[in-house]
C-alpha positions as CSV (number, residue, x, y, z in Angstrom):
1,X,7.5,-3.5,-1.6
2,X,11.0,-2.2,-2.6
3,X,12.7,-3.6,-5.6
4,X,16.3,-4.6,-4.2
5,X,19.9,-6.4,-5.8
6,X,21.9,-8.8,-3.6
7,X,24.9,-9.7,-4.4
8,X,26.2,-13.4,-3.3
9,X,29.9,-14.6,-3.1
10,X,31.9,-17.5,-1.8
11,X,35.6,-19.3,-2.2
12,X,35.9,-21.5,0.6
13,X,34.1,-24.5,0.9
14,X,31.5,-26.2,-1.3
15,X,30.8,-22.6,-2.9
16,X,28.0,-23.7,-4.4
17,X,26.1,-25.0,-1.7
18,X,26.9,-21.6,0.6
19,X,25.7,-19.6,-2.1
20,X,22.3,-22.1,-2.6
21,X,22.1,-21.9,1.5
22,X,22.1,-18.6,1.4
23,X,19.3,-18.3,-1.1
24,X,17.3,-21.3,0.6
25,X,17.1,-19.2,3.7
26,X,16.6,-15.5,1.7
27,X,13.3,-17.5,0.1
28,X,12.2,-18.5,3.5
29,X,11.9,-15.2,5.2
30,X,8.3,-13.8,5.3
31,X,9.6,-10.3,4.8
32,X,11.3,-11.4,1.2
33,X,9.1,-12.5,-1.5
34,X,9.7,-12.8,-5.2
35,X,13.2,-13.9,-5.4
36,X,14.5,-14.5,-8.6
37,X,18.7,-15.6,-8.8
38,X,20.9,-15.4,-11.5
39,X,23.3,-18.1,-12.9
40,X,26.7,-18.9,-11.0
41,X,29.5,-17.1,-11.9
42,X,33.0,-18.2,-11.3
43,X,35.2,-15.4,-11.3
44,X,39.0,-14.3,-10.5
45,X,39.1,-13.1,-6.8
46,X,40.4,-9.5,-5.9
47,X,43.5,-9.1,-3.6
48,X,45.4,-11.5,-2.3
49,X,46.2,-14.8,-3.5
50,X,42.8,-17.0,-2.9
51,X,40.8,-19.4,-4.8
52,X,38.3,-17.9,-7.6
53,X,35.2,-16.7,-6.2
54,X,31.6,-18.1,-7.3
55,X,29.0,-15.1,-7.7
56,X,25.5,-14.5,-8.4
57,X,23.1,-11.6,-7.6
58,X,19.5,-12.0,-6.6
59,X,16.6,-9.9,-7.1
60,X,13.7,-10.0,-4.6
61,X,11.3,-7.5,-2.9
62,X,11.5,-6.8,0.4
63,X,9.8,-5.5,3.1
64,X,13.0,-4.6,5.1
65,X,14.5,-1.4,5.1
66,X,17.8,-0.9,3.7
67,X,19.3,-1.3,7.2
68,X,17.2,-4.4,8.0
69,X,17.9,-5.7,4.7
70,X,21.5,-5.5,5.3
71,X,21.2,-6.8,9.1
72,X,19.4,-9.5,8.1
73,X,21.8,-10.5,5.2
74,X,24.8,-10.6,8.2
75,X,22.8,-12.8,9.9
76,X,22.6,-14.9,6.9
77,X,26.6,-14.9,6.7
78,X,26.9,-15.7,10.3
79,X,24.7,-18.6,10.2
80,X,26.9,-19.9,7.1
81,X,30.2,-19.7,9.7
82,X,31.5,-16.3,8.0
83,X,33.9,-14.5,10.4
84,X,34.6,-11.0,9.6
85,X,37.9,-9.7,10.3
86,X,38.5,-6.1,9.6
87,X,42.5,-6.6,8.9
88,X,42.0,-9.2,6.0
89,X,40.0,-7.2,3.5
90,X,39.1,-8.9,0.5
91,X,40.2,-12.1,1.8
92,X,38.5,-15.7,1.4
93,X,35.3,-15.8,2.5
94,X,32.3,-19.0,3.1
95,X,29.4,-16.2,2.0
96,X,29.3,-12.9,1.6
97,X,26.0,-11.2,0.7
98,X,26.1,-7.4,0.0
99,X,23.1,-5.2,-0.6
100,X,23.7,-3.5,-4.2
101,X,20.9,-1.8,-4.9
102,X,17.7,-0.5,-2.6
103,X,15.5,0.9,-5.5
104,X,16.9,3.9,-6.4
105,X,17.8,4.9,-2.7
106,X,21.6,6.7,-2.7
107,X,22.3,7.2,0.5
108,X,25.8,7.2,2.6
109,X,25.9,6.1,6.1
110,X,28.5,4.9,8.7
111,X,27.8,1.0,7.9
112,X,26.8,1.0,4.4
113,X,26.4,2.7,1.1
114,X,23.5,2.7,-1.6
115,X,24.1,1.7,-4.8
116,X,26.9,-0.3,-3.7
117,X,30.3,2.2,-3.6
118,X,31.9,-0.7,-6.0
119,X,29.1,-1.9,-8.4
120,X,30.0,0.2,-11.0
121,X,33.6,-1.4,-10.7
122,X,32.9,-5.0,-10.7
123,X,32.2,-7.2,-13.8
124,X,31.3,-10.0,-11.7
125,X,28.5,-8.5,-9.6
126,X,27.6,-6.6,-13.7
127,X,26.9,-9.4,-15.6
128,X,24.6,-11.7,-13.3
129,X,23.0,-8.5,-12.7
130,X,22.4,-7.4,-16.4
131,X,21.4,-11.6,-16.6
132,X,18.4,-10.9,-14.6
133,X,17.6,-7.2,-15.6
134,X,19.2,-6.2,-18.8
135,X,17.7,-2.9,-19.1
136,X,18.1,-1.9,-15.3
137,X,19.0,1.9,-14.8
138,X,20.8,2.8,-12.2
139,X,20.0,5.5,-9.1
140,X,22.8,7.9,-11.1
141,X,20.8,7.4,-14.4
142,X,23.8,4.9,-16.2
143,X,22.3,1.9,-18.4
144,X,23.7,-1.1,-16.9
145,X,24.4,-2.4,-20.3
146,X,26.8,0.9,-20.8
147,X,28.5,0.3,-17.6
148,X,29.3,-3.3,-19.0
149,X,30.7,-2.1,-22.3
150,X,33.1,0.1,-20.5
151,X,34.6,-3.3,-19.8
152,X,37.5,-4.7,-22.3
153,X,37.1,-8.2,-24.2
154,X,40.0,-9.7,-22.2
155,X,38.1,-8.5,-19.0
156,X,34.9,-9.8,-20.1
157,X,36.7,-13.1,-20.4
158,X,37.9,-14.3,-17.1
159,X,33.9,-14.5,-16.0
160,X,32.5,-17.8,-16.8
161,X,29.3,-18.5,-16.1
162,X,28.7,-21.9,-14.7
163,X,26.2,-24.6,-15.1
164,X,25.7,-26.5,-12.2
């Protein structure tokens, strides 16, 4: 089965428990098997004014494709009460769940984008990834760990990883 990266967000709400929701049901689909989730995050949020965000990324098989995969991860926000409203971009959200990597599938269609168009951008989905697969390379043949050191001290700094 295909090797694939979620990515898991939340700021409103327990955060915590979404993101562990979220999981819970990920592990109980019959189509997802060997889930493995990296540490919580918290981390600054990007655009407007809002609450930090609380991250981790999960790596599981799957025997969805990349479509499926995604559709089923909507579902997953739905469930959790997430309302998408295409005006507030990058606003608060209960869960979000984006599909970073599918393998090494690039692809670009109308409703989604393999890798992820913004990986490569954002430290926080970065460093929970390189906690679970430090020598990951990605489908455009950049070492995650380069990516990361491309990343200034002071930016590296305002992700803290969270014990809970």
């Amino acid at each position: 089965m295909p090797i694939c990266f979620l990515g898991l967000g939340s700021n409103l709400g327990d955060c915590q428990k979404q993101i562990h929701n979220a999981v819970q049901d990920l592990q109980a689909d019959p189509k997802i098997s060997d889930l493995i989730c990296s540490s919580l995050y918290q981390t600054p949020a990007i655009g407007p004014p809002q609450d930090d965000f609380i991250n981790a990324v999960v790596k599981c098989n799957s025997a969805y494709s990349a479509e499926e995969l995604l559709e089923r991860c909507l579902r997953i926000e739905k469930k959790q009460g997430r309302i998408r409203l295409k005006s507030e971009r990058w606003g608060p959200r209960s869960i979000d769940i984006d599909v970073l990597l599918y393998e090494q599938v690039q692809r670009q269609e109308e409703n989604y984008t393999l890798p992820h168009p913004r990986l490569k951008e954002r430290l926080f989905v970065l460093l929970p990834l390189y906690e679970i697969e430090p020598n990951l390379i990605l489908p455009c043949q950049t070492a995650l760990k380069d990516l990361i050191q491309n990343f200034s001290e002071d930016e590296r700094a305002t992700i803290r990883k969270k014990i809970f």
